[in-house]
MDAnalysis code that builds the backbone (N, CA, C; Angstrom):
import MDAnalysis as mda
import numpy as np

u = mda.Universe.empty(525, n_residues=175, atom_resindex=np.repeat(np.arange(175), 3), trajectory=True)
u.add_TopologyAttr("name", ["N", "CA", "C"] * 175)
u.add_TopologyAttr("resid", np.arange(1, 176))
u.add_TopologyAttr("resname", ["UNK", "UNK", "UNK", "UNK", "UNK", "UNK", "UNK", "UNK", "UNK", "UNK", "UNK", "UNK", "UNK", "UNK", "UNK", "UNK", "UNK", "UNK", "UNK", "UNK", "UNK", "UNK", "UNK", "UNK", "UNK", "UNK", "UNK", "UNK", "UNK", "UNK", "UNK", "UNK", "UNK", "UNK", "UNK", "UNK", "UNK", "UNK", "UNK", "UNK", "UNK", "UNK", "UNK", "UNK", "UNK", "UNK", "UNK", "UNK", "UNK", "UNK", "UNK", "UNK", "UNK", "UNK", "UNK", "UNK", "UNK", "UNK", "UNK", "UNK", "UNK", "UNK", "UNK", "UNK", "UNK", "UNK", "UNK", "UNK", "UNK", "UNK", "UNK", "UNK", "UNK", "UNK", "UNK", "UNK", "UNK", "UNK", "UNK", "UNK", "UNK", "UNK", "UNK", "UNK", "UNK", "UNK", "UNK", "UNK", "UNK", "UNK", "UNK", "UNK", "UNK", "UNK", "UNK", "UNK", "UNK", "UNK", "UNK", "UNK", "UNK", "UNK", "UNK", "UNK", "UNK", "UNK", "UNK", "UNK", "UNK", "UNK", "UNK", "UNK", "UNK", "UNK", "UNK", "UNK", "UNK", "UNK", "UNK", "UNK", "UNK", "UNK", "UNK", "UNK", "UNK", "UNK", "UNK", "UNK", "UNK", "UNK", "UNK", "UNK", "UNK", "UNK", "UNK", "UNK", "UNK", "UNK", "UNK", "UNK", "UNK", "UNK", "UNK", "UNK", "UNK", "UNK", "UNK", "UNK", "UNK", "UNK", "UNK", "UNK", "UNK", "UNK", "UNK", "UNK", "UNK", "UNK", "UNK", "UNK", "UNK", "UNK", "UNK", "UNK", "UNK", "UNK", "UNK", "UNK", "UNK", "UNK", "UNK", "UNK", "UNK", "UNK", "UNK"])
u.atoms.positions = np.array([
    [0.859, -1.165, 0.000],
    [0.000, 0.000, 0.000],
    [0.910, 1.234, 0.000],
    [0.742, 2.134, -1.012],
    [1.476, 3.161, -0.909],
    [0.373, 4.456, -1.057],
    [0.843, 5.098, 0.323],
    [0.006, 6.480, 0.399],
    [0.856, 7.139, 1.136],
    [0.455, 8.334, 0.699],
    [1.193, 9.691, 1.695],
    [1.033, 9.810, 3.258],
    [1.471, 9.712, 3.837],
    [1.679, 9.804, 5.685],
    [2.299, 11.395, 6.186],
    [0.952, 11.708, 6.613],
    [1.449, 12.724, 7.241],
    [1.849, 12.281, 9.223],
    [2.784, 12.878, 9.441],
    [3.445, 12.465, 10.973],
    [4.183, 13.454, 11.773],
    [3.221, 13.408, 12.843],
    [3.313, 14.219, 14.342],
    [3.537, 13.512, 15.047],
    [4.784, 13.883, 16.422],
    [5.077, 13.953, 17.198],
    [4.974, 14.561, 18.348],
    [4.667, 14.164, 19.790],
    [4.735, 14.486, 21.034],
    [5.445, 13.941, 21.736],
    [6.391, 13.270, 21.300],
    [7.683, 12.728, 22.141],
    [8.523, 14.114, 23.012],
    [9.116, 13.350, 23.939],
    [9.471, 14.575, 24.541],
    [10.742, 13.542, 24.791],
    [12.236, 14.239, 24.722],
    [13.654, 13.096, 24.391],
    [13.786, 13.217, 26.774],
    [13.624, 12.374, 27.607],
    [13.706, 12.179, 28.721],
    [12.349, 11.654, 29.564],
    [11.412, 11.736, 28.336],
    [10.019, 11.373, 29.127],
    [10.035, 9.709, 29.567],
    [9.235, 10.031, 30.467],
    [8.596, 8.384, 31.526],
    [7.087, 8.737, 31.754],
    [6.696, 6.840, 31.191],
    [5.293, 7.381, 31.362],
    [4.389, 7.975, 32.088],
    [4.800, 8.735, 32.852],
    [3.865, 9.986, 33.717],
    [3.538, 10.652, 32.666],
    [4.396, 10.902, 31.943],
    [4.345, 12.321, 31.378],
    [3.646, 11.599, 29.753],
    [2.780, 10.714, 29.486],
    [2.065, 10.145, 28.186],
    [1.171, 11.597, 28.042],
    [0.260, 11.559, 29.475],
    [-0.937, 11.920, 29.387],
    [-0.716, 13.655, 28.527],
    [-0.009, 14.320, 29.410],
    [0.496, 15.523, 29.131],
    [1.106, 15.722, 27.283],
    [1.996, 14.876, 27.207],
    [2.253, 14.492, 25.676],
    [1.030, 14.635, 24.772],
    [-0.137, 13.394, 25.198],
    [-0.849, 13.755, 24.338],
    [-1.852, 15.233, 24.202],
    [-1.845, 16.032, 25.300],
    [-2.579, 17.043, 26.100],
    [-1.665, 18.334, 25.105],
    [-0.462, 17.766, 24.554],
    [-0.214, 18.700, 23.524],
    [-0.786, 18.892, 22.172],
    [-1.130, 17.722, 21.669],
    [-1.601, 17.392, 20.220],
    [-2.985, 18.386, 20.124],
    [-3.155, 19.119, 18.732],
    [-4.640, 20.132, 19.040],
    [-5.878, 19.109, 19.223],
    [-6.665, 20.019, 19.777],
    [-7.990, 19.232, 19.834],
    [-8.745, 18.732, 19.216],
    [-8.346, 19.031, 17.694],
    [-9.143, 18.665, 16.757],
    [-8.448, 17.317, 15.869],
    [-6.569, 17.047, 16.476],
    [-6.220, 16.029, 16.000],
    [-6.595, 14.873, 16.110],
    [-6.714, 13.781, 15.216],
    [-7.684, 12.798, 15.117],
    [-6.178, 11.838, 14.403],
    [-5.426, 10.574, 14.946],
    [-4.510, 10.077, 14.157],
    [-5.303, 8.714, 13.731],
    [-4.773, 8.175, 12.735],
    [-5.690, 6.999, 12.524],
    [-4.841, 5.994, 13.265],
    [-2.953, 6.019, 13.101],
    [-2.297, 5.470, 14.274],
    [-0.890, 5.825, 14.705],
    [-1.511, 5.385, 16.399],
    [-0.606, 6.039, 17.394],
    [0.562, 5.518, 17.502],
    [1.930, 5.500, 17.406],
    [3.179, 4.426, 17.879],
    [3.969, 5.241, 19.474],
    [3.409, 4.146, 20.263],
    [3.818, 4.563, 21.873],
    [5.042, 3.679, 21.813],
    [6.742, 4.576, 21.872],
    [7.632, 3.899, 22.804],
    [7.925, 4.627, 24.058],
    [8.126, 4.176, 25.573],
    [8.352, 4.708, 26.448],
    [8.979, 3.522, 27.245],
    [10.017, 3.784, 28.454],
    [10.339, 2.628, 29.269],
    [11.425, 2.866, 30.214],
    [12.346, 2.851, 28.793],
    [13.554, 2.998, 29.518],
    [13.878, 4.100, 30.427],
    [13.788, 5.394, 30.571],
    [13.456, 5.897, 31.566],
    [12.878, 5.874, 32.862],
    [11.740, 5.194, 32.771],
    [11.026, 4.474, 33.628],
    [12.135, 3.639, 34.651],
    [12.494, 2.554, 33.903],
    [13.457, 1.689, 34.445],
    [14.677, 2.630, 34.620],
    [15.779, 3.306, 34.129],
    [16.385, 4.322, 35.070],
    [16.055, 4.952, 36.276],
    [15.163, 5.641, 36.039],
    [14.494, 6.273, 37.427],
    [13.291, 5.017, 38.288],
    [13.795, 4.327, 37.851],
    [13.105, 3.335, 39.198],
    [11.859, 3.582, 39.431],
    [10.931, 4.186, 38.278],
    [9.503, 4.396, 38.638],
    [8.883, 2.329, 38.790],
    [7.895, 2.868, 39.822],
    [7.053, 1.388, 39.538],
    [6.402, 0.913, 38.458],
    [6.477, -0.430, 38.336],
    [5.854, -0.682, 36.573],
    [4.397, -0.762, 37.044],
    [3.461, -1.060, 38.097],
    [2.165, -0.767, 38.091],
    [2.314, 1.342, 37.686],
    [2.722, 2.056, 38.067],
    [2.289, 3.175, 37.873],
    [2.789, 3.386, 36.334],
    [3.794, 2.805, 35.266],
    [4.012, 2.900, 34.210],
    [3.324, 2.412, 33.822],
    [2.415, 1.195, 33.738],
    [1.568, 0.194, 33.053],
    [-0.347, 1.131, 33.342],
    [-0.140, 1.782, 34.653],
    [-1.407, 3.208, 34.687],
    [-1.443, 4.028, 33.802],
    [-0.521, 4.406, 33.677],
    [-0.151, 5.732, 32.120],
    [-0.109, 5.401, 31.139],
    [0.322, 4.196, 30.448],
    [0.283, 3.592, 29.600],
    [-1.152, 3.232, 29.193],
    [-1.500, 2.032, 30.170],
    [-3.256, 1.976, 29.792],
    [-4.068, 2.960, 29.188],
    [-3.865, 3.995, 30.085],
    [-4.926, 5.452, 30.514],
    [-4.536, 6.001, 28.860],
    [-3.734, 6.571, 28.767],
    [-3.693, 7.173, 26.906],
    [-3.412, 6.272, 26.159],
    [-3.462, 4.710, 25.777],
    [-3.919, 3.941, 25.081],
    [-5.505, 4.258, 24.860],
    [-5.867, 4.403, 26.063],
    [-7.732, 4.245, 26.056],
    [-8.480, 5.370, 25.692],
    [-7.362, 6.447, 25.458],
    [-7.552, 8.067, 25.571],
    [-7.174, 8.384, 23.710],
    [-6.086, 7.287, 23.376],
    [-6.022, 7.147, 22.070],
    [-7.400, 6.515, 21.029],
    [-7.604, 5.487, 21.470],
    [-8.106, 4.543, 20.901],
    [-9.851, 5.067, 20.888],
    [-10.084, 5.810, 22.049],
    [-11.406, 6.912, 21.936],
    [-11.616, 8.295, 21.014],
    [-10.115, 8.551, 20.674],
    [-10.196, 9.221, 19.213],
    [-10.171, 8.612, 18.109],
    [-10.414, 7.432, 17.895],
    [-10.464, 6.639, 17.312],
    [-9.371, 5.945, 16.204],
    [-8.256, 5.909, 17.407],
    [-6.518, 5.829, 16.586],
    [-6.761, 4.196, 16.530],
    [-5.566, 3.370, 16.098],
    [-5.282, 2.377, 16.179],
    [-3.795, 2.585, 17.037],
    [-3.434, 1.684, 18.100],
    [-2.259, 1.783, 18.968],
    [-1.273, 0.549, 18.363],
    [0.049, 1.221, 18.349],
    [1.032, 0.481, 18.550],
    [1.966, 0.789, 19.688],
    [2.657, -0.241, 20.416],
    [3.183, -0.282, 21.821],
    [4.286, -0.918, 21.439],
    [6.157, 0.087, 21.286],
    [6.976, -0.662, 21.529],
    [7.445, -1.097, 22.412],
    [7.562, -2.508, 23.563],
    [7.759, -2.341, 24.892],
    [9.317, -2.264, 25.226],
    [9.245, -1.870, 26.893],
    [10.816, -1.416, 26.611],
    [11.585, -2.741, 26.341],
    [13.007, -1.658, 25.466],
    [14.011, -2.670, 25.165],
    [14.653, -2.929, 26.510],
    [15.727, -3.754, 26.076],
    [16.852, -4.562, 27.097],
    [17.958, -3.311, 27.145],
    [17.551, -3.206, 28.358],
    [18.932, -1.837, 29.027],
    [19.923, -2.502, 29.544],
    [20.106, -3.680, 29.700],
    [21.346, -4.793, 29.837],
    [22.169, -4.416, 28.737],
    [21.699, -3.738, 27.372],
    [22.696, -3.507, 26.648],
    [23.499, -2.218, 26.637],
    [23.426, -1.839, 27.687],
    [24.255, -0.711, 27.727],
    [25.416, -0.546, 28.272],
    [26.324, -0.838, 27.651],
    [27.500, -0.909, 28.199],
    [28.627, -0.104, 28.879],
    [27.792, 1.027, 28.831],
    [28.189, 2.235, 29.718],
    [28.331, 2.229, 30.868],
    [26.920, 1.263, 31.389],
    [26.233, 0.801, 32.720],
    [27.333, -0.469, 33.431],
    [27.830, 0.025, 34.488],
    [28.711, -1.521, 34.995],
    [28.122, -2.251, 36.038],
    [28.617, -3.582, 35.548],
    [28.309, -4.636, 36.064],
    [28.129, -4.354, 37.785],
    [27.146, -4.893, 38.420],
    [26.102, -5.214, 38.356],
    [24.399, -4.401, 37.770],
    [25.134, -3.311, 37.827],
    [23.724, -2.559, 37.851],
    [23.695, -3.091, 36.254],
    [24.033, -3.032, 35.651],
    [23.290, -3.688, 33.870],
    [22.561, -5.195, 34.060],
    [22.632, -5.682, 34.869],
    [22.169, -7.555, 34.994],
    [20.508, -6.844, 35.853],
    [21.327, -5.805, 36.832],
    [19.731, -5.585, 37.140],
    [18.663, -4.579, 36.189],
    [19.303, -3.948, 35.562],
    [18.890, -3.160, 34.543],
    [18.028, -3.826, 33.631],
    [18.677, -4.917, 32.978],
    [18.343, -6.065, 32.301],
    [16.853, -6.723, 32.891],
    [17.237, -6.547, 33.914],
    [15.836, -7.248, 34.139],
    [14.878, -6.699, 34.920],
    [14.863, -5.516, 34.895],
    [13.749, -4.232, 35.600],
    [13.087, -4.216, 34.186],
    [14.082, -4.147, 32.956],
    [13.334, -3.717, 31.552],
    [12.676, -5.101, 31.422],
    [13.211, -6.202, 31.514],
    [12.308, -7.211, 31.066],
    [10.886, -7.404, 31.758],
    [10.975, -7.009, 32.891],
    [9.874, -7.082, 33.823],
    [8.590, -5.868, 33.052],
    [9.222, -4.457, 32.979],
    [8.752, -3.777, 32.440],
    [7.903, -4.133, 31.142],
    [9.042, -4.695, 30.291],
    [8.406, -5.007, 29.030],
    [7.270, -6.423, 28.955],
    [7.204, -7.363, 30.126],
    [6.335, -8.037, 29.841],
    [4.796, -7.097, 30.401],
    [4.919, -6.236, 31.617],
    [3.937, -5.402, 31.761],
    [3.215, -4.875, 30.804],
    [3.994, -4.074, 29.942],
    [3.706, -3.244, 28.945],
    [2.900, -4.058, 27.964],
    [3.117, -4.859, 27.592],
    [2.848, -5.799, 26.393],
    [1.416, -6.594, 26.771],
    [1.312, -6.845, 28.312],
    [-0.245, -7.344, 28.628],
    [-0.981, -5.968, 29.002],
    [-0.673, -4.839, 28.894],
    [-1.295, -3.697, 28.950],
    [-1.972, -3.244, 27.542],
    [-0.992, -3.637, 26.697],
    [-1.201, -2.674, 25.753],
    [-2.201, -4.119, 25.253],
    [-2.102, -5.444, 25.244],
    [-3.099, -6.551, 24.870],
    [-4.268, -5.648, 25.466],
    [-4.001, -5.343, 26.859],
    [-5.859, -5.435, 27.615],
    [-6.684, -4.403, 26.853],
    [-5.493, -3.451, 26.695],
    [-6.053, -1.893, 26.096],
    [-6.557, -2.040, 24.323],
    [-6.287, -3.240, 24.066],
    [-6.791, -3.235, 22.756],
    [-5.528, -2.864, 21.515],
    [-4.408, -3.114, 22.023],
    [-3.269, -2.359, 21.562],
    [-2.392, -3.133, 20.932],
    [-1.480, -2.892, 19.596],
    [-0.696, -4.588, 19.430],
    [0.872, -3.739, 19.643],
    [1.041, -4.811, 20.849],
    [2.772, -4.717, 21.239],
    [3.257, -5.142, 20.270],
    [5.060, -4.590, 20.181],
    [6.065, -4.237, 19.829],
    [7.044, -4.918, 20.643],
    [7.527, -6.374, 20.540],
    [8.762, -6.556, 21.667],
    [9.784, -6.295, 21.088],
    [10.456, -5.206, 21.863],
    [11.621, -4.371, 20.763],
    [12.536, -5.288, 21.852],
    [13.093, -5.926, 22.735],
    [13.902, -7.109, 23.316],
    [14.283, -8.259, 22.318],
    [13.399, -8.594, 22.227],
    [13.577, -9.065, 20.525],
    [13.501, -9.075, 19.510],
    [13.119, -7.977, 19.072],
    [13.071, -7.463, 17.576],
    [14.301, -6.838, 17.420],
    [14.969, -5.733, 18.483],
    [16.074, -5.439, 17.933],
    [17.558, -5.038, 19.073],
    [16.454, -5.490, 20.251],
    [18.171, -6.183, 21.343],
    [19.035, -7.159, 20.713],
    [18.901, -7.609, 20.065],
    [20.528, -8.792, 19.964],
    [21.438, -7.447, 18.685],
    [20.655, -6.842, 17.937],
    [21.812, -5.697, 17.273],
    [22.007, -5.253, 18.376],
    [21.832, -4.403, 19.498],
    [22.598, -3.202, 20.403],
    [23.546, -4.521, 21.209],
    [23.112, -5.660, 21.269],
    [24.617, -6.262, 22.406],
    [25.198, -6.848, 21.161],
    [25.183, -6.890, 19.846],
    [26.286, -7.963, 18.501],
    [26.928, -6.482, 18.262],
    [25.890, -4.999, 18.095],
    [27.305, -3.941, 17.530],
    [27.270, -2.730, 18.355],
    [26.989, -2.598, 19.326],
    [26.713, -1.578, 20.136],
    [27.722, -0.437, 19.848],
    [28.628, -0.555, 19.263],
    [29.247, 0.626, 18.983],
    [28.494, 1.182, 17.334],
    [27.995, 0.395, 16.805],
    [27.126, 1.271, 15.303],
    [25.448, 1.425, 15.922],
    [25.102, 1.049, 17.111],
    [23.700, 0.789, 17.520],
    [23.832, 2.209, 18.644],
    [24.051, 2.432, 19.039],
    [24.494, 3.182, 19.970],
    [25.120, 4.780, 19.601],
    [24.755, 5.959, 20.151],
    [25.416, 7.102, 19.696],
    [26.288, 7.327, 20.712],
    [26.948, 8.043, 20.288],
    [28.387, 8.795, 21.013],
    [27.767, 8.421, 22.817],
    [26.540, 9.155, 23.548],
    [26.983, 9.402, 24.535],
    [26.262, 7.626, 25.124],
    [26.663, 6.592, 24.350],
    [26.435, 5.070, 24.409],
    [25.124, 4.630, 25.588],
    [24.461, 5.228, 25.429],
    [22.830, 5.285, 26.193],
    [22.071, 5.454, 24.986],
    [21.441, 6.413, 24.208],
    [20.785, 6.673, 23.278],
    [21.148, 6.125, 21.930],
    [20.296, 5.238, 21.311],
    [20.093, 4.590, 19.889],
    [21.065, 5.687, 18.922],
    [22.131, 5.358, 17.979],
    [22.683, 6.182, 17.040],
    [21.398, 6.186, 16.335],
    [21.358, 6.861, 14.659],
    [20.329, 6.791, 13.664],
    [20.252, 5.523, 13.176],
    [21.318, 4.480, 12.963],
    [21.020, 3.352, 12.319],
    [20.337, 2.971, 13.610],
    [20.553, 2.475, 14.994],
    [19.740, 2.459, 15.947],
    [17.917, 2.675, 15.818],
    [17.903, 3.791, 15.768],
    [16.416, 4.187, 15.730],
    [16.209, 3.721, 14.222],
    [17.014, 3.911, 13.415],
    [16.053, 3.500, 12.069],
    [15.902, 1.516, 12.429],
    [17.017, 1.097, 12.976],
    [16.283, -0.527, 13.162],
    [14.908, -0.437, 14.221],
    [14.790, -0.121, 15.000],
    [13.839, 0.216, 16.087],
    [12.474, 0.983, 15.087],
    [12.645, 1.261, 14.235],
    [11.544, 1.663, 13.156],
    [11.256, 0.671, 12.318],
    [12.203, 0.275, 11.906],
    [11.750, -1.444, 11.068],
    [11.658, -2.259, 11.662],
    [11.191, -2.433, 12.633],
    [10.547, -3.544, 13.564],
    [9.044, -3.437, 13.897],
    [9.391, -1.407, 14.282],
    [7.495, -1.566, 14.230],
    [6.790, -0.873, 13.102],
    [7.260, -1.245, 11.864],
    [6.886, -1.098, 10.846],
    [5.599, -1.963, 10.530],
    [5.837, -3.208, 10.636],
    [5.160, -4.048, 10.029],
    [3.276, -4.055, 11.218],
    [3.901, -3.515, 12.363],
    [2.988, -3.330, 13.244],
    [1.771, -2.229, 13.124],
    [2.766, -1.187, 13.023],
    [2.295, 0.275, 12.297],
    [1.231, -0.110, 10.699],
    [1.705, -0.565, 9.781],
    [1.062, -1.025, 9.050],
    [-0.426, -1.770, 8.596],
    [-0.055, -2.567, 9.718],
    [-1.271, -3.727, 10.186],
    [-2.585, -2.630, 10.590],
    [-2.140, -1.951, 12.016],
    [-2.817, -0.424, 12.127],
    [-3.169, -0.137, 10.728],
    [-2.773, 0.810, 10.597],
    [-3.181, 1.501, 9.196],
    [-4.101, 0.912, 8.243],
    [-4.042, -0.137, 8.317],
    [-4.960, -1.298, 7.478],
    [-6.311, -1.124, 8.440],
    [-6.229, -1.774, 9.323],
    [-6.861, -1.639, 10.379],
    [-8.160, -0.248, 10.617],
    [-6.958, 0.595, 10.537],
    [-7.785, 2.046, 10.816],
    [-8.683, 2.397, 9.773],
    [-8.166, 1.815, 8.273],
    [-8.240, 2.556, 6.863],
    [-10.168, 1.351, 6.404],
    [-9.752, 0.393, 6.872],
    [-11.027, -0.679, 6.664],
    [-11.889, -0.101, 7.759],
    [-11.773, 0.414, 8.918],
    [-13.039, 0.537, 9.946],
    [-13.761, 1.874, 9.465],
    [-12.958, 2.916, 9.021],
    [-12.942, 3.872, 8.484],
    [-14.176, 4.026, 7.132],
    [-14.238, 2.600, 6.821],
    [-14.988, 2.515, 5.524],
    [-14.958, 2.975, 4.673],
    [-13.298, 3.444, 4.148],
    [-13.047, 4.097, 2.676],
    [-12.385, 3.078, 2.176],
    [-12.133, 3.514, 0.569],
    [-11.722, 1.979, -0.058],
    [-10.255, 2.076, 0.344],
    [-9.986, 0.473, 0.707],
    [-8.487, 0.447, 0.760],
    [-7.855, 0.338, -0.425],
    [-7.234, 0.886, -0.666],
    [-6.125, 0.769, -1.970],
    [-5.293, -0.207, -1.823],
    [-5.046, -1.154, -3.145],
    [-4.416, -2.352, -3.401],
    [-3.044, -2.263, -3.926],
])
């Protein structure tokens, strides 16, 4: 399917999901997306927020999305074990605050009607096989090849959406 995509952002580069609701509280009132792509986490898991209160925020503007009548995609968090900046021990626990996180996220975004994104395995084994081309300078944040793999993963997700949105919508889908 090839059509023109227009694309807005309310990412904010340090946000944790507290701050979804507010994000979307930026978009005008009259914006209407057909679909949403939520990544948030890793922050979360840095600052040691609880995953019941991340998996609250998360729900809450999934349900806040999906009543404007978006289709949701949910990348859940990746594996912060790959950061090799982070020393041993705190990366083993890192590793597995995000995994904990990310199985949260992923039965959240199921309950909410939402199709997860396990970016742990879609595109953790590139950041621990090349973490120096996955990784930018300050080796915490995704370089561009980084985020562009982390985009072709939830591509095919994003898509499905769009299909999704474009059939409920009841205009013809284009072949």
């Amino acid at each position: 399917m090839h059509r023109p995509v227009r694309l807005r952002t309310a990412a904010v580069v340090g946000a944790e999901s507290p701050d979804l609701p507010g994000q979307l509280d930026t978009l005008p009132g009259e914006y209407r997306p057909h679909v949403a792509v939520i990544v948030v986490g890793g922050n979360d898991v840095t600052h040691r927020l609880p995953v019941a209160l991340s998996a609250q925020h998360l729900h809450e503007t999934i349900r806040r999305l999906r009543a404007m009548g978006a289709e949701v995609v949910v990348g859940t968090c990746p594996d912060l074990g790959a950061l090799r900046a982070v020393p041993q021990p705190l990366r083993r626990i890192a590793s597995s605050l995000s995994r904990r996180l990310s199985e949260i996220q992923d039965e959240t975004a199921r309950r909410a009607d939402a199709e997860p994104v396990d970016l742990r395995r879609a595109v953790g084994p590139m950041f621990f096989d090349e973490p120096e081309a996955m990784f930018s300078l300050d080796r915490f944040h995704p370089s561009a090849l980084g985020y562009r793999r982390t985009a072709e993963a939830l591509l095919p997700a994003v898509c499905r959406a769009a299909e999704r949105s474009l059939s409920s919508s009841r205009l013809p889908v284009p072949r």
